[in-house]
N, C-alpha and C positions, 0 to 999 in steps of 0.2 A: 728400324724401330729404336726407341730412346732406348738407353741402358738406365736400368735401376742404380736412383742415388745410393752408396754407400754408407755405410754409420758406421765408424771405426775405435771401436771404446779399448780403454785397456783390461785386459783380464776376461776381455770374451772371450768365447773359444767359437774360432770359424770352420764351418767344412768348404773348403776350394774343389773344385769340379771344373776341368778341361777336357775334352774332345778333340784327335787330331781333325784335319779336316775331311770332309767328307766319309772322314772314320776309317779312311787307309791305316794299315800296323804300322807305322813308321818308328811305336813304342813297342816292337816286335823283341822279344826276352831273351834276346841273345846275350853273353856275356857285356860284350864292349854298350848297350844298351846301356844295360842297368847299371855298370860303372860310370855311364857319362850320367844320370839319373843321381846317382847316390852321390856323386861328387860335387854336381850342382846345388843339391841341397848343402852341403856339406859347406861348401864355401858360401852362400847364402844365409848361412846361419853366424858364421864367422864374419861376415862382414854384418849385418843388422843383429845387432848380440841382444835384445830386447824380447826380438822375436821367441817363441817355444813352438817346440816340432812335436806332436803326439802319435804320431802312425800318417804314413804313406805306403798308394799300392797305384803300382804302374801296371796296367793293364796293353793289350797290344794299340788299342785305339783311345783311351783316355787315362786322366790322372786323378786320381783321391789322394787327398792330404789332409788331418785335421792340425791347426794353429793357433796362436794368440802372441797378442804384444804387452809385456808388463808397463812399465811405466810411461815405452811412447809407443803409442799406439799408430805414431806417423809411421812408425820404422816398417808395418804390416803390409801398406801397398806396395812400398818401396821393394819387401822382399819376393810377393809373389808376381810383382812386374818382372824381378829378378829371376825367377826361377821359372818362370814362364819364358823371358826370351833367349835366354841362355841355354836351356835346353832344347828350345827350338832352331837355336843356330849351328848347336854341335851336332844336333843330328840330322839336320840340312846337309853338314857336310859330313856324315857320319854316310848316310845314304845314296852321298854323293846327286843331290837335288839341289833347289833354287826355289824361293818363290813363299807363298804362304805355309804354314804350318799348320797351325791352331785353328780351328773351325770358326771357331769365335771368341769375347772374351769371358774369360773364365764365369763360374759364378761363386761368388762369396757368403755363406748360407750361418745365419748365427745360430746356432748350439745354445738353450738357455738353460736348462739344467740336466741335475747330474745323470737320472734314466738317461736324457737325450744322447747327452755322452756317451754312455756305454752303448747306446742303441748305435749311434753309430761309428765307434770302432767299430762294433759287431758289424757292420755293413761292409764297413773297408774292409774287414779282415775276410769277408765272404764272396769278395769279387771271382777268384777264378772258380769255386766251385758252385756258386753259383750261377756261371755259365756253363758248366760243365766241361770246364779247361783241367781241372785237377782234381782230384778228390779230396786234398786237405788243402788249408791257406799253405802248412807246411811245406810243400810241393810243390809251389809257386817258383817260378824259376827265374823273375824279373826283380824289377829295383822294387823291395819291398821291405815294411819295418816287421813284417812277421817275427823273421829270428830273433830279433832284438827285443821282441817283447815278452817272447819266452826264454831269454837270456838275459842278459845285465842290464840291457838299454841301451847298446850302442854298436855303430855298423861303422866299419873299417870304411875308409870312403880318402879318394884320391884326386884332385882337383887339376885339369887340363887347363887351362886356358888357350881357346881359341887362335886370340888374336896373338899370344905368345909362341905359340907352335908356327904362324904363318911368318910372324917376324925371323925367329930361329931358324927357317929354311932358309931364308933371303941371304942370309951370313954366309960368309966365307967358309968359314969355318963352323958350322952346324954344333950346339950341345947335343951332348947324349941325352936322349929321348928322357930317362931317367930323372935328367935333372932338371926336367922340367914339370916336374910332378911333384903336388901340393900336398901336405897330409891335414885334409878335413875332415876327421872321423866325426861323425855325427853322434849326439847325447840326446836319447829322446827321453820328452818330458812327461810323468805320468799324466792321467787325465785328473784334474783338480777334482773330480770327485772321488779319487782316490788316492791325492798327494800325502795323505796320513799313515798309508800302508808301509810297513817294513818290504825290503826288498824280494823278499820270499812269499809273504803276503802278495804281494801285486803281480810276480808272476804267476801264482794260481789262480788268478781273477784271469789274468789274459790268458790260460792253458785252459783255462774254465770253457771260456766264449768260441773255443778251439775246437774244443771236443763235442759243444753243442752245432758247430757248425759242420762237421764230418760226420754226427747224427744225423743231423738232419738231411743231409747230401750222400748217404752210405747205400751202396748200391748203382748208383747212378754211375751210367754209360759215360767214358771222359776220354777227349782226347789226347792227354800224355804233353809231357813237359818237350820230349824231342818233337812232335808235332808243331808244337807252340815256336820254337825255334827257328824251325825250317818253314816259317810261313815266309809268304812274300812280305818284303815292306811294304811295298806297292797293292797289296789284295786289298781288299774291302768285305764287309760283314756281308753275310751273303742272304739279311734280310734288312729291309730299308731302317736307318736308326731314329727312334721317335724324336721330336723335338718337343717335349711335352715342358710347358713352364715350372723353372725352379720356383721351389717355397720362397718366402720370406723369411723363414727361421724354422728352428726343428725344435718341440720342445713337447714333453711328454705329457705336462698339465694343461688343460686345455685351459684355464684361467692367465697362465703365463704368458702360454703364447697371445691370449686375447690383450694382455697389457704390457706387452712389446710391440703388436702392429697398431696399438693405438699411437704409444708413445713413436712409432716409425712414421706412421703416418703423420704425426706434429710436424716431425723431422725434414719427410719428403718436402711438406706440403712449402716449410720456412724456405728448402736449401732450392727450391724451385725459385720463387718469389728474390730471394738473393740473387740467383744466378739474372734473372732476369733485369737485375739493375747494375748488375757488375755490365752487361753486356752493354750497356750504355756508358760507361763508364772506361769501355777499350781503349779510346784515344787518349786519356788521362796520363799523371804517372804515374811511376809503383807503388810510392807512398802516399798516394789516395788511396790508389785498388788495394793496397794492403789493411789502411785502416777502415776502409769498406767492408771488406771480409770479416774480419774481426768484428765490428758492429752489425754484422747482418744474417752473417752464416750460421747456423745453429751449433751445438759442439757435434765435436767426432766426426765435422764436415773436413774429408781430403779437398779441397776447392781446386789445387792444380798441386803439379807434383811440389813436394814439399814445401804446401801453403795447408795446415792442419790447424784446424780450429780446437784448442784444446776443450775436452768435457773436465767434471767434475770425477775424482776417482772413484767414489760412489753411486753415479751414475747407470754403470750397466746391473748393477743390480736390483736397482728399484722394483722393477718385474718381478722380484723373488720374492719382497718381503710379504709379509703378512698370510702367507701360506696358509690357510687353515683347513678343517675337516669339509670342506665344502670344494675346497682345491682337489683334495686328494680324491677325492667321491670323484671326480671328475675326469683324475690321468686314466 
C-alpha cells in the first residue's frame, strides 16, 4: 500500500506513532532501554536544533512523541528518520538481534489546535494506565517526558554512539567506556497552547491532566513496573494488535479539521501529479529535477531527502482563521 503524502509546515505540532514489529517488547523498560531512548532523542535534538520536543512515552511495543520545526520545517523528517533508525540499531544490538525493527513506517498525525493539543498530551501521558501497566503515568518506568513535565522540563539524557563504541573496541588500546558518552540533556518544549504560562503555571496544567488520569484509572487491577521489566523482549501482546488507519490530523473543531483536509487534499492531489512527472524526468540532471520540483511540487512538499519545497510562514494556519460562534457550536 502507497504511504500517505506528507505536508511538513513550520509551527505545526505533529504526533509520531511507531510500532515495534509484530509488536514484540523489544521497547521493554528496563533501565539500559530507556537510557538508549532518552539519549537518542537527546542527540537528535542537538543535531536538528529547529526541531521542538513536547512529551514522549515509550511503551514496551510502540513510541508517542509529540513535535514541530520552527523555521525549517525540512529539519522535521530528517529528525524522526533519525530517531526512528538510531533507536532501532542500538537496540538490535542492545537485544542482541538482527534484521527489521519497526513494523512499519511511522505515522505523522497534524495536531491543529490548542483542545487538540492538550487532548493529546493527555493521551501520551495515559499510555501505561491505560493498559493497565501502572496506575499513575508517574509510575511508568521507561523512557518517558512524564517527570519533566511535572518538573523543570528537562530529562538528564547520555548519548552512546553506536558506531563509535564498535570502532573503540577495534583499538588497541580501548577508551574507558565513560569517555565515550555524550551529554544531551533534553529541554522540552511547552505545547504552543500554553507557551504563555509562567513556569509554575504549566506545571499545574500538566499535574492537572495527571491527577485526571489516575481518576480515571483508580482502582483498576495493574501489572507493576517490576513485571514490566522482567518481560521478555521477544514476547508479544497476547491479543492480536489492530491495524486500524491513522487520522489525517487531530483537531477538536470539527470546521478545522474539515479545512485542513480540504486544504490536504489540494496538496495530495498536486504532490501526486508532480511526482508523476518527475518520474519521467529520472534520466535527466539534477538541475532539471531540482527546478522541476520547485515548479511543480506544492509547499511543505519533502520530495526526497533534503529536497523541501518551502511554504509560506503563515500557511499552516490558515485553518484557524476566522473561528467563529458556529466553530465553536461545533467542537
Amino acid at each position: 500500500m502507497a504511504h500517505r503524502q506528507r505536508l511538513y509546515l513550520a509551527k505545526l505540532l505533529y504526533e509520531v506513532t511507531i510500532r515495534t514489529l509484530g509488536g514484540h517488547f523489544w521497547l521493554r523498560p528496563d533501565p539500559a532501554c530507556r537510557a538508549i531512548i532518552d539519549g537518542v532523542f537527546g542527540k537528535a535534538l542537538a543535531l536538528y536544533t529547529a526541531v521542538r520536543l513536547y512529551a514522549y512515552d515509550a511503551q514496551s511495543n510502540h513510541l508517542h512523541y509529540l513535535c514541530s520545526a520552527d523555521d525549517d520545517p525540512d529539519q522535521l523528517p530528517l529528525f524522526i528518520d533519525y530517531v526512528h533508525g538510531n533507536i532501532a540499531r542500538q537496540l538490535n544490538d542492545l537485544r542482541g538481534r538482527e534484521g527489521v525493527f519497526w513494523g512499519r513506517r511511522g505515522s505523522v498525525i497534524a495536531v491543529l489546535d490548542g483542545d487538540a493539543q492538550i487532548e493529546r498530551l493527555r493521551y501520551i501521558l495515559a499510555q501505561g494506565p491505560k493498559s493497565n501497566l501502572v496506575a499513575s503515568p508517574r509510575d511508568w518506568p521507561g523512557a518517558c517526558s512524564t517527570p519533566a513535565l511535572l518538573g523543570d522540563m528537562t530529562i538528564p539524557a547520555v548519548y552512546r554512539s553506536l558506531d563509535e563504541r564498535r570502532r573503540n573496541a577495534r583499538r588497541p588500546n580501548p577508551r574507558p567506556e565513560a569517555e565515550l558518552a555524550h551529554d544531551v540533556a533534553i529541554t522540552l518544549t511547552p505545547l504552543p497552547v500554553w507557551a504563555d504560562l509562567d513556569a509554575a503555571a504549566l506545571r499545574a496544567k500538566h499535574a492537572a491532566l495527571v491527577a485526571e488520569i489516575e481518576a480515571e484509572h483508580a482502582g483498576a487491577t495493574v501489572l507493576g513496573a517490576a513485571h514490566l521489566i522482567a518481560e521478555d523482549p521477544d514476547g508479544t501482546p497476547a491479543t492480536k494488535l489492530e491495524r486500524s488507519p491513522a487520522p489525517a490530523c487531530h483537531a477538536f473543531c470539527a470546521r478545522v479539521r474539515d479545512r485542513f483536509l480540504a486544504a490536504y487534499t489540494t496538496f495530495r492531489d498536486r504532490y501526486l501529479r508532480a511526482s508523476e512527472r518527475l518520474r519521467k524526468l529520472a534520466k535527466t540532471d539534477s538541475d532539471e529535477i531540482a527546478a522541476e520540483i520547485a515548479a511543480q511540487y506544492p509547499p511543505g512538499s519533502l520530495v526526497r531527502p533534503r529536497w523541501y519545497v518551502p511554504a509560506p510562514d503563515n500557511l499552516a494556519a490558515t485553518w484557524l482563521r476566522g473561528i467563529d460562534d458556529a466553530d465553536l457550536a461545533l467542537a
